[in-house]
C-alpha positions as CSV (number, residue, x, y, z in Angstrom):
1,X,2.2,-4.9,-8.4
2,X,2.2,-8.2,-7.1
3,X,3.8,-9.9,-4.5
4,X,8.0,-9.8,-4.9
5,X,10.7,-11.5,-3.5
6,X,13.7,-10.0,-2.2
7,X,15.7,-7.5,-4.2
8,X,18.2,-4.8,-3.5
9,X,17.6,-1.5,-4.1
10,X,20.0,-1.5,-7.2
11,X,17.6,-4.2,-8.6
12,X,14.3,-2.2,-8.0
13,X,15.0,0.1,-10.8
14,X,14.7,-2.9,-13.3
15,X,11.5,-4.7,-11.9
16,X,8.3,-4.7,-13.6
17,X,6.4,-3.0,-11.0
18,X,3.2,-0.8,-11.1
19,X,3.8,2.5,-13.4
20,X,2.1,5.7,-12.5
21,X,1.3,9.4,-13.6
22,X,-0.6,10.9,-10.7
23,X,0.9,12.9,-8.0
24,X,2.9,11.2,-5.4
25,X,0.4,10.1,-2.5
26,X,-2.6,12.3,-3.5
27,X,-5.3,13.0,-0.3
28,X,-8.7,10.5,-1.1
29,X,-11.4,11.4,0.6
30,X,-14.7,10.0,-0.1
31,X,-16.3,8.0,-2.5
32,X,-14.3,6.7,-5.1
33,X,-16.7,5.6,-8.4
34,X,-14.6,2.5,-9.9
35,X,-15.5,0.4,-12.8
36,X,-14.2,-2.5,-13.3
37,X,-14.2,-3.7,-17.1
38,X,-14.0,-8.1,-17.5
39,X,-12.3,-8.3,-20.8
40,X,-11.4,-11.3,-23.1
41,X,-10.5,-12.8,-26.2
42,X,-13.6,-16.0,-25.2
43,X,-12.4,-17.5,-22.2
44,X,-14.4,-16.6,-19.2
45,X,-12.4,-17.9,-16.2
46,X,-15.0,-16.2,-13.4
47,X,-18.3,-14.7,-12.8
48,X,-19.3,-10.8,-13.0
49,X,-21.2,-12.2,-9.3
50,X,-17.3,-13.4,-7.9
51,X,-16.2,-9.9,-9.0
52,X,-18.8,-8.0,-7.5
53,X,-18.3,-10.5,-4.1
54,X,-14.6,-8.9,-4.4
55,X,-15.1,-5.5,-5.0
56,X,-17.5,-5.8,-1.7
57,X,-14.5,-7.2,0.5
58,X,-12.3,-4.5,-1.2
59,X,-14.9,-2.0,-0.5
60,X,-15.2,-2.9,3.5
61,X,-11.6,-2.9,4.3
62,X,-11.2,0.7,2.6
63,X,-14.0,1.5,4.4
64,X,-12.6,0.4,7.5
65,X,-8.7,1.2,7.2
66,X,-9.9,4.6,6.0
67,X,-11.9,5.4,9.1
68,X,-15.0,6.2,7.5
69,X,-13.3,8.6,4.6
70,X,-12.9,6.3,1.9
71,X,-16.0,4.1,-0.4
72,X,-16.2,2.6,-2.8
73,X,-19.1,2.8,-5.5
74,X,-18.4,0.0,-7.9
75,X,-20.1,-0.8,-11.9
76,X,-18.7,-4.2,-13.1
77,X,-19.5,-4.8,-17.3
78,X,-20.5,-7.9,-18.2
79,X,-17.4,-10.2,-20.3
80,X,-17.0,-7.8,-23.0
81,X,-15.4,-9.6,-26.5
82,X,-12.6,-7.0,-26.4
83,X,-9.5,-9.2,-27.8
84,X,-9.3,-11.5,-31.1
85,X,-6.5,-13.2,-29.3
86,X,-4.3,-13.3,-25.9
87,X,-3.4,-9.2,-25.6
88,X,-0.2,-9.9,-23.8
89,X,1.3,-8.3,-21.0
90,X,2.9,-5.0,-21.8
91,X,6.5,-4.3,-20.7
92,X,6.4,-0.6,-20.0
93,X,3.4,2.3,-19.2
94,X,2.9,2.5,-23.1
95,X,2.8,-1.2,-23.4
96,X,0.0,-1.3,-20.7
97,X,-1.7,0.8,-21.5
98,X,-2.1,-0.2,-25.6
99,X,-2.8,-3.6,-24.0
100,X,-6.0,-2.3,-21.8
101,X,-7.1,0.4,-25.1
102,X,-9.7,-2.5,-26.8
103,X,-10.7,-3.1,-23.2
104,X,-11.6,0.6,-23.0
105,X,-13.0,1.1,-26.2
106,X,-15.2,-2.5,-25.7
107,X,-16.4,-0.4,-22.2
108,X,-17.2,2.9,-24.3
109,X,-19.4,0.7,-27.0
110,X,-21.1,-1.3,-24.3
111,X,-22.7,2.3,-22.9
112,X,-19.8,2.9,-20.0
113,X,-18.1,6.0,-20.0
114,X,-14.8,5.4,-18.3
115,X,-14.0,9.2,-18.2
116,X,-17.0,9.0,-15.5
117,X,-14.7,6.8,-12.8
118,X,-12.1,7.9,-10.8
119,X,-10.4,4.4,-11.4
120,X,-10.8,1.8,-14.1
121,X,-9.8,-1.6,-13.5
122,X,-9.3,-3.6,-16.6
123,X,-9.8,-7.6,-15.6
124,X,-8.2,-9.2,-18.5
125,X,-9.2,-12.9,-18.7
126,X,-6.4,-15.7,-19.0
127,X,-3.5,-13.4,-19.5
128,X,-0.7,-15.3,-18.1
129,X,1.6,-12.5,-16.9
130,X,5.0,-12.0,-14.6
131,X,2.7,-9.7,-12.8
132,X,-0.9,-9.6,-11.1
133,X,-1.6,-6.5,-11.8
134,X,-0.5,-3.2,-12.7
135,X,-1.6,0.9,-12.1
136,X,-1.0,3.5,-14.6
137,X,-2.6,6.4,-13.8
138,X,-5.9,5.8,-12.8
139,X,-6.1,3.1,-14.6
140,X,-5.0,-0.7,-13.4
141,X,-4.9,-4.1,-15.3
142,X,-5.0,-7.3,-13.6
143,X,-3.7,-10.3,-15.2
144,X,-4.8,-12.7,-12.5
145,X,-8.7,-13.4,-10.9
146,X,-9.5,-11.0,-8.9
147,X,-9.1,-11.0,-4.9
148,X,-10.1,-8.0,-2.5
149,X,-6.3,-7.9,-1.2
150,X,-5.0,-7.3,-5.2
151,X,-7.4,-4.6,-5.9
152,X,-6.7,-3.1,-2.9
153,X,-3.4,-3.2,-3.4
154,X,-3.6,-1.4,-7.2
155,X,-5.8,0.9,-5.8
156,X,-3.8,1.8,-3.5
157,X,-1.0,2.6,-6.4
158,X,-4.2,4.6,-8.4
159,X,-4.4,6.5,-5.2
160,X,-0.5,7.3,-5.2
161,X,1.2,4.7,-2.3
162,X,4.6,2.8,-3.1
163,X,5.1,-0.6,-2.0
164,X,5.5,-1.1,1.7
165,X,8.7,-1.9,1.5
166,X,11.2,-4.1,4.8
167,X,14.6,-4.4,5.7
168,X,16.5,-6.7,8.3
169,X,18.6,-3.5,9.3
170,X,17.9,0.6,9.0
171,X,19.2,2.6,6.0
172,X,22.2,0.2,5.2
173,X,20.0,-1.0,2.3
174,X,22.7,-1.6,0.3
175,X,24.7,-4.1,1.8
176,X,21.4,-5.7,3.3
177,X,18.5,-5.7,1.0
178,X,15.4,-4.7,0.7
179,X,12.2,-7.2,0.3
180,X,10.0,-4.7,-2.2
181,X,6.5,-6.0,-0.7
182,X,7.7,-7.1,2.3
183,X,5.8,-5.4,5.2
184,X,3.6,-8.1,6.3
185,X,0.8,-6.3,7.7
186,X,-0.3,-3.3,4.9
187,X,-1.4,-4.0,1.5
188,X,0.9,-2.4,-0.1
189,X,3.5,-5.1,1.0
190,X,2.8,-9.0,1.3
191,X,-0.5,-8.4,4.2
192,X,-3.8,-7.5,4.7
193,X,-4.3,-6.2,8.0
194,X,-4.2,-2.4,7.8
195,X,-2.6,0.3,5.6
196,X,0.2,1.9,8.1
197,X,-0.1,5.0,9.8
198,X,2.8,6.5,7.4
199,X,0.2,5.3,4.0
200,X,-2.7,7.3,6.3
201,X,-1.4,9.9,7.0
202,X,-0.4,10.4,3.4
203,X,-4.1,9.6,2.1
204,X,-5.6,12.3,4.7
205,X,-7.3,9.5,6.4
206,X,-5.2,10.4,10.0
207,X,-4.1,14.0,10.5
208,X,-0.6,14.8,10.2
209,X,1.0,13.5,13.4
210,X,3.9,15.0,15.6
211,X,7.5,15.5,15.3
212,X,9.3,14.7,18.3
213,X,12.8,14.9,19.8
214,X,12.1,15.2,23.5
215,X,13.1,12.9,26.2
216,X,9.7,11.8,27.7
217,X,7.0,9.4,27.4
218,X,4.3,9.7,25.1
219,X,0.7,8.3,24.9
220,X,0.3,6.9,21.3
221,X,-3.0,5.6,20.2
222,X,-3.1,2.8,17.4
223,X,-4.0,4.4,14.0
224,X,-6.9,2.1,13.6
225,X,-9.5,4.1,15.6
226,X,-10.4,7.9,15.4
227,X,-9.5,9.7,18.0
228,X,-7.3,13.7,18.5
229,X,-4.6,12.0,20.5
230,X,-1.3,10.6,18.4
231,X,-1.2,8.4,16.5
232,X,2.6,8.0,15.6
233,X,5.7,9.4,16.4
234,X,8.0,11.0,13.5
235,X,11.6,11.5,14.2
236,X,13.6,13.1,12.2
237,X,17.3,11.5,11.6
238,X,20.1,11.5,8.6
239,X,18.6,8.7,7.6
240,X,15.1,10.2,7.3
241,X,11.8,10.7,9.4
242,X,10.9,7.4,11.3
243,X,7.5,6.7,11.8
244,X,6.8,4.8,15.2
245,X,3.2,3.5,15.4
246,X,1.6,0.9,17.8
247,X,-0.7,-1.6,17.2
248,X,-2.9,-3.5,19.7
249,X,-4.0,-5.9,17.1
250,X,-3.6,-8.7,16.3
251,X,-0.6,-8.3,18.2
252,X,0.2,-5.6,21.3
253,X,3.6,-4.0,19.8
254,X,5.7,-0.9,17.9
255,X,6.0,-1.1,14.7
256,X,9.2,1.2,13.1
257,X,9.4,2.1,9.5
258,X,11.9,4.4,8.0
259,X,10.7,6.6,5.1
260,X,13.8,8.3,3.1
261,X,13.1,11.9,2.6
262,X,15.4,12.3,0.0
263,X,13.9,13.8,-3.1
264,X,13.4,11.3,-6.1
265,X,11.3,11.4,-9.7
266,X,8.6,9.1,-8.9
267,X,5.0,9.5,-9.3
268,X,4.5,7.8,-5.9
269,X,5.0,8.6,-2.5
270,X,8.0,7.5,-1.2
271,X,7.9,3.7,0.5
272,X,8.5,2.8,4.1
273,X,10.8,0.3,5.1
274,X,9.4,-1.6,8.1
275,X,12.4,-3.1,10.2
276,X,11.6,-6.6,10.4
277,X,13.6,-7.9,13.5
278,X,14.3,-5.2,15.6
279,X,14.9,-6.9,19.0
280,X,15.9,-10.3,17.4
281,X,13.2,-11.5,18.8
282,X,12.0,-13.0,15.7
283,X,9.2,-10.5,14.5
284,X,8.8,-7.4,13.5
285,X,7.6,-5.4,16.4
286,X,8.4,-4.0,19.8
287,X,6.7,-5.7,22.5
288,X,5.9,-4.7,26.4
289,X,9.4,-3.8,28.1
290,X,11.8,-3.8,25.0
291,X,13.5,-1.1,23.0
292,X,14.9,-0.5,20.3
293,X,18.6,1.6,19.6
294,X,19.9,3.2,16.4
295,X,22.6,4.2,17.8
296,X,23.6,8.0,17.9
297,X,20.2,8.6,17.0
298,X,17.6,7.7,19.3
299,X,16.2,4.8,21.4
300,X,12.6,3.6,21.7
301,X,10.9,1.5,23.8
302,X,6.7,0.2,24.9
303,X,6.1,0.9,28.7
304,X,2.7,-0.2,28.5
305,X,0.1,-2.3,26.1
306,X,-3.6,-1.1,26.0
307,X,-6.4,-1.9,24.1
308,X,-6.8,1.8,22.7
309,X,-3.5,3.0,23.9
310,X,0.2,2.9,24.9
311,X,2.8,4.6,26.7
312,X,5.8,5.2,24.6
313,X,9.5,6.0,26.0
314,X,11.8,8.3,23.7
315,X,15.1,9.3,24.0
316,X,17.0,10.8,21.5
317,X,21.0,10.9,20.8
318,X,21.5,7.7,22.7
């Protein structure tokens, strides 16, 4: 869904967030037909031209996160009279998804056959909503205009991501909170610079990267160019596997998130939690010559900053 403030992860469970029913984090590999469907009940708040301009920007920064392996091939209907009245919002999948139903069946009448797209979007006009937008299935409704970082963002549900998630300390989530969206840089959490090397890996974009527990350097290039060599380092801990990528844009830094690997009913993959201060140097990233300790666990620091790669030191049970 949308962007959210901070919550604990006791509160998760109760938000309205996006619902759901594909397999966690299912592989997408090439082009993905969507259509989007502009629905009302007479208001028509933008143009089918805005939308299109939209689906193009969504379109060019799948193209590009995805290395090459992800496009988009987008119908947009005209404003299709699909409501007598303002449909509401929906409080659970059912809800939604009775909600978006005229929609469909105002799509099916107007000569699109949504059973031909591998994801509908449903672009209900002027329905003033807790939420921007929501996935079920592979099916999402928005509630707000459209804007290439919220489509990307329910796609990115369709295709089976959680939120990127963020925490001021690792694993005590409890006691210190979770923000739900708050990774700044992926699109899964409050940014728009790149999905992570964790969402990646879990779309098949990267290949599946290396476990490690030696005490050496590694070379680690940044998961925004193709390439053979690594692109992130998993360890494997109590707490769960940390993924440690580097990024040499817009910044030169690590960036740590902590996926839990213990199993839960969800029909997404699980979320990372990117560690948001881990030097307390006031952002969330490792820079040239620092580290970062979880102590009896492993330490971490950036040797050296390249362009297209960086030297990484590891040591583990310090």
């Amino acid at each position: 869904m949308g962007r959210m403030t901070r919550v604990t992860l006791i509160a998760l469970v109760a938000l309205i967030a996006a619902v759901a029913l594909q397999s966690a984090g299912a592989v997408a590999i090439g082009e993905q037909r969507v259509l989007v469907v502009l629905a009302t009940f007479g208001p028509k708040p933008y143009s089918v031209a805005e939308v299109e301009r939209t689906m193009h920007e969504a379109d060019k920064f799948l193209r590009a996160s995805s290395l090459g392996k992800v496009r988009l091939h987008v119908d947009v209907t005209p404003w299709l009279a699909a409501f007598t009245g303002d449909p509401g919002c929906g409080a659970t999948n059912r809800g939604l998804a009775a909600v978006v139903e005229p929609a469909r069946f105002g799509a099916d009448r107007a000569g699109y056959d949504t059973s031909q797209y591998d994801n509908v979007i449903y672009a209900i006009a002027d329905s003033h909503c807790g939420f921007q937008g929501a996935s079920f299935g592979h099916e999402v409704m928005l509630s707000r205009p459209p804007t290439a970082g919220l489509v990307v963002h329910e796609l990115g549900h369709a295709l089976g991501l959680g939120h990127a998630q963020a925490s001021n300390c690792p694993g005590a989530w409890l006691s210190c909170g979770i923000y739900d969206t708050g990774d700044p840089f992926s699109p899964m959490g409050s940014g728009t610079v790149d999905f992570s090397a964790y969402e990646k890996a879990v779309l098949g974009w990267i290949r599946p990267q290396p476990h490690v527990n030696s005490a050496k350097h590694y070379l680690l290039a940044p998961p925004t160019i193709k390439t053979t060599a690594a692109q992130a380092l998993l360890v494997d801990t109590a707490q769960g596997t940390w993924w440690i990528e580097y990024r040499s844009h817009p910044f030169r830094g690590l960036l740590l998130r902590l996926v839990d690997d213990t199993p839960i009913e969800s029909p997404f993959a699980r979320s990372s939690v990117l560690i948001r201060n881990p030097t307390k140097a006031g952002r969330p990233w490792i820079a040239r010559g620092e580290s970062y300790r979880i102590p009896g666990s492993f330490r971490v620091g950036l040797v050296h900053a390249g362009a297209a790669r960086a030297e990484v030191a590891f040591r583990q049970g310090t």
